[in-house]
MMTF fields as JSON, N, C-alpha, C and O atoms, coordinates in Angstrom:
{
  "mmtfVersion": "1.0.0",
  "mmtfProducer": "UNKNOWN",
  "numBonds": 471,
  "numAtoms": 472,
  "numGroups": 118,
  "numChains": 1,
  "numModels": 1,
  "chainsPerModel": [1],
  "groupsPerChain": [118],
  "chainIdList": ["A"],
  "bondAtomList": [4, 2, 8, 6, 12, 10, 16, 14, 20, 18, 24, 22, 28, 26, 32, 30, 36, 34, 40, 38, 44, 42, 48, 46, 52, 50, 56, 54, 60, 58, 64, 62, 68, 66, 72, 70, 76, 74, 80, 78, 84, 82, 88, 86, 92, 90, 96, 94, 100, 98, 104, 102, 108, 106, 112, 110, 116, 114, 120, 118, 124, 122, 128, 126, 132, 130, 136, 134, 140, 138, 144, 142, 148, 146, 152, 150, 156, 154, 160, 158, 164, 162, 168, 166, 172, 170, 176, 174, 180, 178, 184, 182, 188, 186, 192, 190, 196, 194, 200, 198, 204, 202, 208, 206, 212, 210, 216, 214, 220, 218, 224, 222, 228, 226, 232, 230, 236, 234, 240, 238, 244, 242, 248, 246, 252, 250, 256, 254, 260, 258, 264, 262, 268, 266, 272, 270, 276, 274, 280, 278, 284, 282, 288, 286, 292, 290, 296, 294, 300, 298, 304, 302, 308, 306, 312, 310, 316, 314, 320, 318, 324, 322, 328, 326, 332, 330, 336, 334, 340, 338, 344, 342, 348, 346, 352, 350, 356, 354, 360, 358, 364, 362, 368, 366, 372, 370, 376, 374, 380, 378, 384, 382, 388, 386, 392, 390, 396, 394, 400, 398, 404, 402, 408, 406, 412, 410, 416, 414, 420, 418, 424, 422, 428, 426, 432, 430, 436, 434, 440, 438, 444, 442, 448, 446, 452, 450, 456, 454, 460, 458, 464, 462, 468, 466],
  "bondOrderList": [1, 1, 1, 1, 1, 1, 1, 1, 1, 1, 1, 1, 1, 1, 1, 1, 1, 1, 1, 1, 1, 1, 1, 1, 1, 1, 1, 1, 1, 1, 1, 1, 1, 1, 1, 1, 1, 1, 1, 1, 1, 1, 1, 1, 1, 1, 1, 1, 1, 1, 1, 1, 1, 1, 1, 1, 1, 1, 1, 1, 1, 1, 1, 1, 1, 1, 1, 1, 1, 1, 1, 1, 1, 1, 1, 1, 1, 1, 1, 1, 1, 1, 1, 1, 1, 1, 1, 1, 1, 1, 1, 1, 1, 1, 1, 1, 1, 1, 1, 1, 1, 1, 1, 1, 1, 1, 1, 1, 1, 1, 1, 1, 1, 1, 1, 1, 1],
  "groupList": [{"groupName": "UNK", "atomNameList": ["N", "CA", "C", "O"], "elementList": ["N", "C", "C", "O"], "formalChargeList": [0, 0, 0, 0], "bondAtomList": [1, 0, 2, 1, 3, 2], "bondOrderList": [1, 1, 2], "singleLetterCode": "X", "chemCompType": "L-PEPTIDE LINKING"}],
  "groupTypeList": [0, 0, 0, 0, 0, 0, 0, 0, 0, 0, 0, 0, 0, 0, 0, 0, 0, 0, 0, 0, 0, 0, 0, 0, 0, 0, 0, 0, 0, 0, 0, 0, 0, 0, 0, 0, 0, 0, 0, 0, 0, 0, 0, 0, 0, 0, 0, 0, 0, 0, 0, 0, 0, 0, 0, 0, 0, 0, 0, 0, 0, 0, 0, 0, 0, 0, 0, 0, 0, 0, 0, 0, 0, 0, 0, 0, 0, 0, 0, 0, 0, 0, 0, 0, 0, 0, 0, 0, 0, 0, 0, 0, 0, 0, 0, 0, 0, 0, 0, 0, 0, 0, 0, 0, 0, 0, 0, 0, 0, 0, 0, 0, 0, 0, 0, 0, 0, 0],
  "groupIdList": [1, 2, 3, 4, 5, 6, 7, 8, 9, 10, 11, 12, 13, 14, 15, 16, 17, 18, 19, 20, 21, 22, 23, 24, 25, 26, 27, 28, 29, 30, 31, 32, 33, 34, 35, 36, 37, 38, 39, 40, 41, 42, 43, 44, 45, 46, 47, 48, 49, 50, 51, 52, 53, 54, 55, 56, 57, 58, 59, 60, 61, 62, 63, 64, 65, 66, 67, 68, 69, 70, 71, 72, 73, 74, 75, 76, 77, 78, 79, 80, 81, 82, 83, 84, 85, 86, 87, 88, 89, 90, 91, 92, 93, 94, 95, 96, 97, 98, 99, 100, 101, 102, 103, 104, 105, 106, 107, 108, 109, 110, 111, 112, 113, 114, 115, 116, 117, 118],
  "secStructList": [7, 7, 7, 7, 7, 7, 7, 3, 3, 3, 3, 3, 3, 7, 1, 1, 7, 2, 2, 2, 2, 2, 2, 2, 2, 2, 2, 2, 2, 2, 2, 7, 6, 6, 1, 3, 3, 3, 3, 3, 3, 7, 1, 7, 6, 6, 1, 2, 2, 2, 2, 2, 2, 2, 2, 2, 2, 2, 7, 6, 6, 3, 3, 3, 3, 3, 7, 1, 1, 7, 7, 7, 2, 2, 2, 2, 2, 2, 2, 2, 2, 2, 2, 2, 2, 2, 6, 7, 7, 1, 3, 3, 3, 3, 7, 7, 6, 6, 6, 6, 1, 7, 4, 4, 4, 2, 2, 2, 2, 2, 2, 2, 2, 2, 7, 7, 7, 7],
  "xCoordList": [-50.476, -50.282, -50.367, -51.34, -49.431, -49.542, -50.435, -50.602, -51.166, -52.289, -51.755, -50.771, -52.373, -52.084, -51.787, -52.377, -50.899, -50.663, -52.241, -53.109, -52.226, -53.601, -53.663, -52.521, -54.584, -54.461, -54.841, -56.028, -54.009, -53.846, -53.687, -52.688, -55.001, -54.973, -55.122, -56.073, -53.731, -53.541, -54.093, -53.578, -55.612, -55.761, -55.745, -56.188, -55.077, -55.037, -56.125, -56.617, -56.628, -57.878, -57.05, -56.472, -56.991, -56.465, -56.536, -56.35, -56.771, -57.38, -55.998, -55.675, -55.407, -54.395, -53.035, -52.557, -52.431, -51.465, -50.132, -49.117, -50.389, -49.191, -47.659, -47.018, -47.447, -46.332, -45.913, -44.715, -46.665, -47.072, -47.185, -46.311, -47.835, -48.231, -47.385, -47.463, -46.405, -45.163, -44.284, -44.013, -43.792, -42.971, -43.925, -43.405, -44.884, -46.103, -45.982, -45.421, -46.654, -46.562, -45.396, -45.516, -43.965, -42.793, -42.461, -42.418, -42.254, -42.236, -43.682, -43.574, -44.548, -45.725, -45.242, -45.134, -45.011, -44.297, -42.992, -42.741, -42.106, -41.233, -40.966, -40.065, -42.115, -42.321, -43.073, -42.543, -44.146, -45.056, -44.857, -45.808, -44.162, -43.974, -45.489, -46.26, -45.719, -46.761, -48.134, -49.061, -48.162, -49.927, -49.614, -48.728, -51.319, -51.769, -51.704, -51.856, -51.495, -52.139, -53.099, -52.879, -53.967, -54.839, -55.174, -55.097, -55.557, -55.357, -56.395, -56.647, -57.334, -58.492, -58.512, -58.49, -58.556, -58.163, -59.654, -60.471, -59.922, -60.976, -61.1, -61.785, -60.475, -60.531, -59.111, -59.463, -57.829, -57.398, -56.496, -55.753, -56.926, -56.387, -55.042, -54.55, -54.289, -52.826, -52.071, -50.876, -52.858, -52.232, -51.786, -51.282, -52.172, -52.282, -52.921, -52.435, -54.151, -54.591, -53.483, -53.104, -52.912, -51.969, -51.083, -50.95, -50.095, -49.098, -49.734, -49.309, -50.722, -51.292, -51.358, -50.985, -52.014, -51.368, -50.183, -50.066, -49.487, -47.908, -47.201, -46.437, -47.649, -46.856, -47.774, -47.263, -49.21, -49.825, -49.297, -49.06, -48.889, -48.452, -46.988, -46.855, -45.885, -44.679, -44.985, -44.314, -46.205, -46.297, -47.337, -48.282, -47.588, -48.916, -49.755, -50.943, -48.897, -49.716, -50.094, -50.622, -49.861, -51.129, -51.898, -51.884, -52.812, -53.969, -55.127, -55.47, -55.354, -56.232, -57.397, -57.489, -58.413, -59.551, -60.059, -60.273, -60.25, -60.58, -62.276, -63.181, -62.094, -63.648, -63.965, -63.295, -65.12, -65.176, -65.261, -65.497, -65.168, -64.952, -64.793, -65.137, -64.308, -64.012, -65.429, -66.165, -65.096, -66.69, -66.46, -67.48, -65.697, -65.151, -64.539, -64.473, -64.043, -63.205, -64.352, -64.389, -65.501, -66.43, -66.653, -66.326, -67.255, -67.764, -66.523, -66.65, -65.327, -63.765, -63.72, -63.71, -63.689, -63.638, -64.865, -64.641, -66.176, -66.987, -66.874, -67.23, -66.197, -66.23, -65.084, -65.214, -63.722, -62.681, -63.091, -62.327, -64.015, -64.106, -65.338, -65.561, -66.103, -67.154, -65.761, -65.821, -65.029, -63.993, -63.143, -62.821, -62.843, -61.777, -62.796, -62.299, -64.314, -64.763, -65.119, -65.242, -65.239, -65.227, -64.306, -64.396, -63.43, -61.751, -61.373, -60.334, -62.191, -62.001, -60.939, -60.384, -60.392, -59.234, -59.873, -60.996, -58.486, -58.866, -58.327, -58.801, -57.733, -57.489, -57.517, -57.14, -57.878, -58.249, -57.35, -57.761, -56.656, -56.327, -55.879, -55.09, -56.8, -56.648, -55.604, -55.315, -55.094, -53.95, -54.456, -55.427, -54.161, -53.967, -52.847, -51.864, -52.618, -51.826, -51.009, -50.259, -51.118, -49.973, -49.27, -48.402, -48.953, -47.727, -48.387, -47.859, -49.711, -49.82, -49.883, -49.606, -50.161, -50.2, -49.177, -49.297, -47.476, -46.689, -46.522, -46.935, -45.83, -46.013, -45.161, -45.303, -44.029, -43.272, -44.494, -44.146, -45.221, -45.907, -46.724, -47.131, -46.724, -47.305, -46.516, -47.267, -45.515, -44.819, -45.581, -45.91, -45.905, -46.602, -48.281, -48.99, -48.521, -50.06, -49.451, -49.962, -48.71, -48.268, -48.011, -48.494, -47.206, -46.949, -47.797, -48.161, -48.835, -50.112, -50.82, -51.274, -51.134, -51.974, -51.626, -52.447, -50.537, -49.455, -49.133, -48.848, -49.21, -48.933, -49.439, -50.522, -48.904, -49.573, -50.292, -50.187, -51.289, -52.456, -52.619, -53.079, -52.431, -52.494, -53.638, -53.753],
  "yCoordList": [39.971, 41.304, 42.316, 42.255, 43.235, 44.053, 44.979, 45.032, 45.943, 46.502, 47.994, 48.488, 48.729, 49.629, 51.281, 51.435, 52.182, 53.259, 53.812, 53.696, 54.576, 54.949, 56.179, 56.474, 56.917, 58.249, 59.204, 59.481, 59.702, 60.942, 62.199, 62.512, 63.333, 64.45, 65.474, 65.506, 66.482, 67.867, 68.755, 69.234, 69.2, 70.754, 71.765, 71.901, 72.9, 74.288, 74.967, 74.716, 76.126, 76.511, 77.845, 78.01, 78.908, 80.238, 81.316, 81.363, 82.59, 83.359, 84.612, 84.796, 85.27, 86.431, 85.503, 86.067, 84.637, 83.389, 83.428, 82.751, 84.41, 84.612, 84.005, 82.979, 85.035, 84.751, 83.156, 82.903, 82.221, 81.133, 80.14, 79.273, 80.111, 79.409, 78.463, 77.317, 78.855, 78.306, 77.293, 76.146, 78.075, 77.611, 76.46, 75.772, 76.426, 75.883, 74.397, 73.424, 74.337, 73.77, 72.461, 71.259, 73.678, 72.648, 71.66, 70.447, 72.165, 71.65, 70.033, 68.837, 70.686, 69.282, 68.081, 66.884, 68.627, 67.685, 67.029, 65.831, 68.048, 67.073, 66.201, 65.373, 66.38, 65.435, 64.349, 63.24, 64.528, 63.329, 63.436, 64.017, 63.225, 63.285, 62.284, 62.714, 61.434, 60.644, 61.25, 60.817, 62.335, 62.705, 64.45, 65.288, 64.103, 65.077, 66.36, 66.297, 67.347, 68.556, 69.955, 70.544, 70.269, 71.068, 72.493, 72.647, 73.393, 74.763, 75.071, 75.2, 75.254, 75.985, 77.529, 77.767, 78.753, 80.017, 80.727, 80.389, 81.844, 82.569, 83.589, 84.418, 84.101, 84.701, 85.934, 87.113, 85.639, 86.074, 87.532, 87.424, 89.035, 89.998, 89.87, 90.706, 89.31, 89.247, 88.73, 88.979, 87.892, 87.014, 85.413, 84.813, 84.951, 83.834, 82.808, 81.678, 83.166, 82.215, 81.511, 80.341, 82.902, 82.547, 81.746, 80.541, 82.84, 81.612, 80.32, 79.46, 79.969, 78.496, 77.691, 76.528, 78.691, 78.536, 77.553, 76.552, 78.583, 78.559, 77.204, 76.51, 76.93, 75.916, 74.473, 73.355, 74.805, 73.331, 72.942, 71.744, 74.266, 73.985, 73.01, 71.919, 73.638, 72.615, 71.149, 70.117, 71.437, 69.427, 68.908, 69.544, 67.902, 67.4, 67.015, 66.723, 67.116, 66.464, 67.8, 67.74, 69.341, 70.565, 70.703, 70.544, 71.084, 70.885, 72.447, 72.492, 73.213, 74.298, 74.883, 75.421, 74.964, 75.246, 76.788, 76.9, 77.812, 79.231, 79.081, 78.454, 80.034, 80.483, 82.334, 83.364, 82.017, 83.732, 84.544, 85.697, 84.437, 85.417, 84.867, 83.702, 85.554, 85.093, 84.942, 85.59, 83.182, 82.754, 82.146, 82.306, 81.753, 81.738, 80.358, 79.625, 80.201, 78.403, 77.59, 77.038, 77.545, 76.704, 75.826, 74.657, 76.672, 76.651, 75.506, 74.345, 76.537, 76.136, 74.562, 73.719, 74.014, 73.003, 71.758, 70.578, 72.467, 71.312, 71.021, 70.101, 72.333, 71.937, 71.125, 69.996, 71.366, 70.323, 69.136, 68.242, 68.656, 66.937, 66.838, 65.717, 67.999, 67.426, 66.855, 65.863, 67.417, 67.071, 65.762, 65.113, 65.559, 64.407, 63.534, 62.464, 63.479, 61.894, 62.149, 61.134, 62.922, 62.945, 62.615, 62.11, 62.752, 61.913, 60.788, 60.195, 60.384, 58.62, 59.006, 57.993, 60.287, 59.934, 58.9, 58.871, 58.108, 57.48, 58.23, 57.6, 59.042, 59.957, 61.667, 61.89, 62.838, 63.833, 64.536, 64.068, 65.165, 65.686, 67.609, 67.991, 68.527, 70.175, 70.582, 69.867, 71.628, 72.455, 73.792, 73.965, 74.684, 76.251, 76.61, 76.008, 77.481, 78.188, 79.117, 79.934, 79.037, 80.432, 79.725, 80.264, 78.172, 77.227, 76.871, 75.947, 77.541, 76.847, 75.416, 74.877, 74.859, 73.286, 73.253, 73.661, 72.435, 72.354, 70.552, 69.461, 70.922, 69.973, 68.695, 67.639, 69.106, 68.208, 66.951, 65.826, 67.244, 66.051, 64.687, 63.631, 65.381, 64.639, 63.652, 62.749, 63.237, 61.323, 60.648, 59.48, 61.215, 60.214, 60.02, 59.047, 60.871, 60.042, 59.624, 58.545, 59.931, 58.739, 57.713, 56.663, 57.621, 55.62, 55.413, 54.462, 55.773, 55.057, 54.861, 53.724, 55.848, 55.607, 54.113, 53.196, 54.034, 53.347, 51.883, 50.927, 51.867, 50.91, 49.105, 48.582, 48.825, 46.865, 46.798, 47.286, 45.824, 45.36, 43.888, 43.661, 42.802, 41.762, 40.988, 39.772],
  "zCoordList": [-148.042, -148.587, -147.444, -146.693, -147.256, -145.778, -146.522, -147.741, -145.277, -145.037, -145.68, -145.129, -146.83, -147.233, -146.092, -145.023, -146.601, -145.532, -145.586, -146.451, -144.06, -143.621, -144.691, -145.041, -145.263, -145.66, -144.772, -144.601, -144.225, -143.172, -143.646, -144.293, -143.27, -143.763, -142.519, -141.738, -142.503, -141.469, -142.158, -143.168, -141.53, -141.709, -141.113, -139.972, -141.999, -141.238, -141.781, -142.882, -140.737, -141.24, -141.0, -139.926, -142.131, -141.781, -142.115, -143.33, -141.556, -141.807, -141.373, -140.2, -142.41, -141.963, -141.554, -140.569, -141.801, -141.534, -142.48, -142.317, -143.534, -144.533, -143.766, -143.995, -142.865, -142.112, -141.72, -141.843, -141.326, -140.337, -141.603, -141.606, -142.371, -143.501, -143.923, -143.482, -144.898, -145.385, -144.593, -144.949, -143.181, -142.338, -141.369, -140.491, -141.597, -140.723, -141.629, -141.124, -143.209, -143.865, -144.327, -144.566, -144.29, -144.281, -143.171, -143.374, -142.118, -140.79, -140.755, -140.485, -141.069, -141.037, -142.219, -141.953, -143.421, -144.342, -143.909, -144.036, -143.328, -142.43, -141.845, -141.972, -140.813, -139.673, -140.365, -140.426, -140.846, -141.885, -142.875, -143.397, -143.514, -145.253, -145.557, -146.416, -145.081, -145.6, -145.669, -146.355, -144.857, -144.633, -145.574, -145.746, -146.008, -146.927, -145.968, -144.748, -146.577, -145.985, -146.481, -147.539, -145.706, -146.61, -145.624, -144.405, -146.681, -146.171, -146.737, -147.935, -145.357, -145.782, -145.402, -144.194, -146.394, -146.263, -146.367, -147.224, -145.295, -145.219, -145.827, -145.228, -147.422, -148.381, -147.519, -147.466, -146.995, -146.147, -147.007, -147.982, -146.15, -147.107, -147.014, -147.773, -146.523, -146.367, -147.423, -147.58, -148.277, -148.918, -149.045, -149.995, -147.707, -147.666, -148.32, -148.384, -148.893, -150.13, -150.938, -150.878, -151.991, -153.074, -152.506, -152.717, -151.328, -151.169, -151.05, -151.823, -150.2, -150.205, -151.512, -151.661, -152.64, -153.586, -154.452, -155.158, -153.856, -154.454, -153.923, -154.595, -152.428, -151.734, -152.579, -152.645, -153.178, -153.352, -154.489, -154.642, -155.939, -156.762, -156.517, -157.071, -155.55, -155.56, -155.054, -155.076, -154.608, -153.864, -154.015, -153.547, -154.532, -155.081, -153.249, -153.111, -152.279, -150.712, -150.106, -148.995, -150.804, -150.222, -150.966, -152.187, -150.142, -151.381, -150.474, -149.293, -151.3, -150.88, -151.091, -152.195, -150.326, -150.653, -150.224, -149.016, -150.91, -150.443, -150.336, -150.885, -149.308, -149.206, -149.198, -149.125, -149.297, -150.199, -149.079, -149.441, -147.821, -146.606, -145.407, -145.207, -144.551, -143.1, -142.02, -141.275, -142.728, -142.55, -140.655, -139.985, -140.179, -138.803, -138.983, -139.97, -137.524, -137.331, -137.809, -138.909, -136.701, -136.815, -138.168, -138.374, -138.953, -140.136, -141.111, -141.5, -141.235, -141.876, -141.287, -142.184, -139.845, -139.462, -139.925, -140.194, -139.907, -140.644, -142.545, -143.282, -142.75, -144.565, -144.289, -144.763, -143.523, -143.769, -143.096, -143.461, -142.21, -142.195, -143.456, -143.914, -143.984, -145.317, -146.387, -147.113, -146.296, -147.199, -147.328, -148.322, -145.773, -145.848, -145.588, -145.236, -145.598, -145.977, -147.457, -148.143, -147.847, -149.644, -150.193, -151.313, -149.729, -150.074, -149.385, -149.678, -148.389, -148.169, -147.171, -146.747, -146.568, -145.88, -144.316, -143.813, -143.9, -142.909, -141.691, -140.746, -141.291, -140.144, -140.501, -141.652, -139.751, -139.855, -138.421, -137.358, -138.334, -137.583, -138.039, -138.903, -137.002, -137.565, -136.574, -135.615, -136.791, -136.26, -136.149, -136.886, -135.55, -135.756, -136.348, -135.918, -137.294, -138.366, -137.455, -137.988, -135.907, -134.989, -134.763, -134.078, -135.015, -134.066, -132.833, -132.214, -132.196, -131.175, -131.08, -130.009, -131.913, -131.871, -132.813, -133.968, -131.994, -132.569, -133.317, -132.922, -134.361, -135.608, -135.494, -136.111, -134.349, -133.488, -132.646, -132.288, -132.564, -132.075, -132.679, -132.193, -134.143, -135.013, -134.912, -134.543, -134.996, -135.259, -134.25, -134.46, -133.193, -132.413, -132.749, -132.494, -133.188, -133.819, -135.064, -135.365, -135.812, -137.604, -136.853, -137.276, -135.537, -135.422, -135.132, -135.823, -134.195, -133.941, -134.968, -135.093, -135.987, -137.325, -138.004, -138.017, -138.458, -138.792, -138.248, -138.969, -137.078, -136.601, -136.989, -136.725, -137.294, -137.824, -136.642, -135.517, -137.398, -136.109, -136.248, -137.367, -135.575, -135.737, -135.025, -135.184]
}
C-alpha cells in the first residue's frame, strides 16, 4: 500500500495584507494544490480578515484564524505551529504576506515532502 500524501500546511501571518492576500493565496494553491493554507490575521483594519474570509469559504484548503489585535509576528508564528500539531499536519512551512518569500519556490520543498522513501 503506498505511503499516504504528507499533510502540508503554508502559513501567512498578516496584518494590513488586503492587497497581497488573495493574489498571495492563489499563486500558493497553484504551485501546491496539495498543501493546506492558513491565514492567521491580526484583527487587520484593512479588511483582510473577511477577505480571508471569503477566499476560505471558496476552498475547503484556507482555513483562517483571527485574533483580536495586532498581537505581533512572534506570537502569530507560535499559535500557527500550536495549530498545525493540533491538526497532525506533517510539514509547516510560514511565508510573509508582501511576496517577499516568493511562492515559486514551494515545488521544491512539495517534491522533497513527497518524495518515496525506500
Amino acid at each position: 500500500m503506498p505511503d499516504p500524501q504528507p499533510r502540508v500546511l503554508i502559513a501567512l501571518a498578516t496584518y494590513n495584507e488586503r492587497d497581497n492576500v488573495a493574489p498571495l493565496v492563489q499563486e500558493i494553491r497553484g504551485t501546491v494544490p496539495g498543501a493546506d493554507v492558513l491565514i492567521m490575521d491580526d484583527n487587520s483594519p484593512d479588511g483582510t480578515g473577511t477577505l480571508a474570509d471569503t477566499l476560505a469559504a471558496a476552498d475547503p484548503q484556507v482555513h483562517v484564524i483571527h485574533r483580536p489585535g495586532k498581537l505581533g509576528l512572534g506570537t502569530a508564528l507560535l499559535d500557527v505551529m500550536r495549530h498545525a500539531m493540533h491538526e497532525n499536519y506533517d510539514f509547516l512551512i510560514t511565508m510573509d504576506a508582501d511576496f517577499s518569500h516568493q511562492p515559486r519556490y514551494l515545488p521544491r520543498f512539495w517534491r522533497a515532502w513527497t518524495r518515496p522513501t525506500s
